[in-house]
C-alpha positions in Angstrom: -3.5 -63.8 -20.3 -6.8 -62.4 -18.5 -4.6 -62.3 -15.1 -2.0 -60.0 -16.9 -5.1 -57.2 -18.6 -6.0 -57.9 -15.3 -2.5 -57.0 -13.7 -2.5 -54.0 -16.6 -6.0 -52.6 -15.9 -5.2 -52.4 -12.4 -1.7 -50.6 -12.5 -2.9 -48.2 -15.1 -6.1 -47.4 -13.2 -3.6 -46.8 -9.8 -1.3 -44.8 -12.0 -4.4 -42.9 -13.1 -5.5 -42.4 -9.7 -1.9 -40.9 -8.2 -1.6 -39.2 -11.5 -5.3 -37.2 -10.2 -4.0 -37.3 -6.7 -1.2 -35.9 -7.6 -2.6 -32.9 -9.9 -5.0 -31.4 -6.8 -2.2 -31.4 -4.3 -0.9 -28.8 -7.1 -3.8 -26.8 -7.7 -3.9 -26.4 -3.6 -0.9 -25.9 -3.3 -1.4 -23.2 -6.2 -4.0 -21.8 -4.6 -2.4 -21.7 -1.0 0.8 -19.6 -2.6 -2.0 -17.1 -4.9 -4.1 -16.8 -1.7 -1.2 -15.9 0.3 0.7 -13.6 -2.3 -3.3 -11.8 -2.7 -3.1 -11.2 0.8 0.2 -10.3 1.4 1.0 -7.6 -1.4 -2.4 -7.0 -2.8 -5.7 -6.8 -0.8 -7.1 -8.4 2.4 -10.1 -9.1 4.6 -10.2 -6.1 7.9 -13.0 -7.0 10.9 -13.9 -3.3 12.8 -13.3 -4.2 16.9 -14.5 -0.6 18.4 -17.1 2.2 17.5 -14.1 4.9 16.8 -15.3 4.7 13.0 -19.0 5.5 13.6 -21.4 6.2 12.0 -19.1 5.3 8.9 -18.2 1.7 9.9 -20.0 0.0 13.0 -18.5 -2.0 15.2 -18.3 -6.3 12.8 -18.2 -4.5 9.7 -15.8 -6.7 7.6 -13.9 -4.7 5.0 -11.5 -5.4 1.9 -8.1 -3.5 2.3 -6.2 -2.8 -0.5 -2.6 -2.3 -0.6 -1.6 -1.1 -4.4 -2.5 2.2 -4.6 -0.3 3.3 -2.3 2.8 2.2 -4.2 1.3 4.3 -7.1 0.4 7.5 -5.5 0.5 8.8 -1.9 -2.4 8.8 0.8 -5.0 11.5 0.0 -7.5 13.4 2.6 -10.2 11.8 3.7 -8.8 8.0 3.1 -9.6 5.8 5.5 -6.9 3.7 6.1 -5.9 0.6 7.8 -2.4 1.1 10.3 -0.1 -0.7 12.6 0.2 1.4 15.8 2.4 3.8 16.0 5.4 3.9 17.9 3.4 5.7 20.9 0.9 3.4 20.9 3.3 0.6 20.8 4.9 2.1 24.3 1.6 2.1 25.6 1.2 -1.8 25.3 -0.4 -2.0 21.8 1.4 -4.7 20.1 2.5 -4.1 16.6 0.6 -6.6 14.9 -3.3 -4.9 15.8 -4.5 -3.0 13.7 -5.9 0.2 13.7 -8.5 2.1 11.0 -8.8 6.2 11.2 -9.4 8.6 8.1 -6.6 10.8 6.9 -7.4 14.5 7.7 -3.7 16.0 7.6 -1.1 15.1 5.2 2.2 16.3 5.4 2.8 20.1 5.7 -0.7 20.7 6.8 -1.5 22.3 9.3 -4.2 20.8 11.2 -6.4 22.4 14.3 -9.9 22.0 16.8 -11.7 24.8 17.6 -15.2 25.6 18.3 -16.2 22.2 17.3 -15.0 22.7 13.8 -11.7 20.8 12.7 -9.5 23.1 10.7 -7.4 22.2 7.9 -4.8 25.0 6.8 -6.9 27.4 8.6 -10.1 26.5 6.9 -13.2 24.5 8.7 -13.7 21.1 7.2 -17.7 20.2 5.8 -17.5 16.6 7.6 -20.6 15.1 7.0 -19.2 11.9 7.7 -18.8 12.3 11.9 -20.9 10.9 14.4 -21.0 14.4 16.3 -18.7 17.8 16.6 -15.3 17.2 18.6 -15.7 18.5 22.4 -12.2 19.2 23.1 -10.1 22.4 21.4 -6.5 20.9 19.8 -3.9 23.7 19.5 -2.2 24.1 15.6 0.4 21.6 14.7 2.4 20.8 11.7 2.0 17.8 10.4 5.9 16.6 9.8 7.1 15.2 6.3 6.0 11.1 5.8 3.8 10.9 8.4 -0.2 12.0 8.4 -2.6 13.2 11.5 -5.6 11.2 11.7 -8.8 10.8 13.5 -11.9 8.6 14.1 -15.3 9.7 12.2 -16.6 9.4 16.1 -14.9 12.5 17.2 -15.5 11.8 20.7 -14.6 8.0 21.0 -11.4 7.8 18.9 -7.7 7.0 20.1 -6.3 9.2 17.5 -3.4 11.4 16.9 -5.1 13.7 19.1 -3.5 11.6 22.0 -0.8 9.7 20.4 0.5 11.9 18.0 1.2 11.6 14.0 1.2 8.3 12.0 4.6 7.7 10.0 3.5 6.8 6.4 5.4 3.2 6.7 2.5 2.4 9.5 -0.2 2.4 6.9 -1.2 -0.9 6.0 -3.9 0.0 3.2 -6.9 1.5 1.9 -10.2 0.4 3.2 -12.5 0.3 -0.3 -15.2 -1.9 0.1 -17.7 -3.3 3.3 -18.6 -7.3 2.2 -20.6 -7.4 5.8 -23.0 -7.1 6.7 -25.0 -8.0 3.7 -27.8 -5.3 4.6 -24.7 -2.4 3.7 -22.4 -3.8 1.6 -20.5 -1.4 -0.7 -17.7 0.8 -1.5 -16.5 2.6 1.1 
């Protein structure tokens, strides 16, 4: 009788066991699928490769991009943004899947310009406290076309932007860039 409690204790302690087992390969497994739905449709981690975003974002900074607002209303001036290159940039040897972060400074139907060291939005001069230093080179007026946006670097004069590759098609943009989580010493909304 002792040898079958015995027998008893052990299968329900090994049923037990696979039953707990069996429970935290589903909350991983959970957790793998939220993880990847979060990062897929909702928000995700950006690293900052080059200095084209000074002084703004510095060359490590690790950002949160978000990818909602978009769906609910369309890029604004000023955004910073997180792209896939452009078709341009993609002839040039970019491959699709790097990623590229500028500001929005012309949305569609603006007209967008350099002169003087002043950028000029719809003939007016932009207040851009946010640049490293003035642009150096002029840029003639161009319209920016319908679903597409002209943007630029916050380090005028170290940016591949559409200043050399042209305007960025609206189905490019990847997200928002809304928050810095490194490094510690300037963390914050962006």
């Amino acid at each position: 009788m002792t040898s079958e409690k015995s027998d008893a204790k052990q299968a329900a302690a090994s049923s037990q066991v696979w039953r707990g087992l069996q429970e935290n390969l589903i909350l991983i497994a959970i957790a793998l699928v939220l993880a990847l739905v979060i990062r897929t449709f909702v928000a995700e981690p950006r690293y900052i490769p080059s200095d084209s975003m000074v002084p703004t974002l510095h060359t490590g900074d690790r950002l949160v991009v978000e990818k909602i607002s978009y769906l609910l209303h369309p890029p604004e001036f000023g955004d910073i943004i997180v792209f896939q290159p452009p078709p341009e940039l993609q002839r040039r040897g970019y491959p699709k899947d790097q990623a590229f972060i500028k500001r929005i400074i012309g949305r569609p139907g603006e007209i967008i310009r350099i002169a003087g060291g002043k950028v000029y939005l719809n003939g007016k001069p932009l207040q851009e406290d946010y640049i490293a230093e003035p642009p150096n080179q002029p840029f003639p007026p161009v319209k920016v076309p319908q679903g597409e946006f002209f943007v630029m670097g916050d380090n005028r004069n170290d940016s591949n932007d559409s200043r050399y590759w042209g305007f960025l098609p609206q189905k490019n943009i990847i997200g928002r860039a809304v928050f810095r989580f490194w490094p510690f010493n300037r963390i914050g909304a962006i």
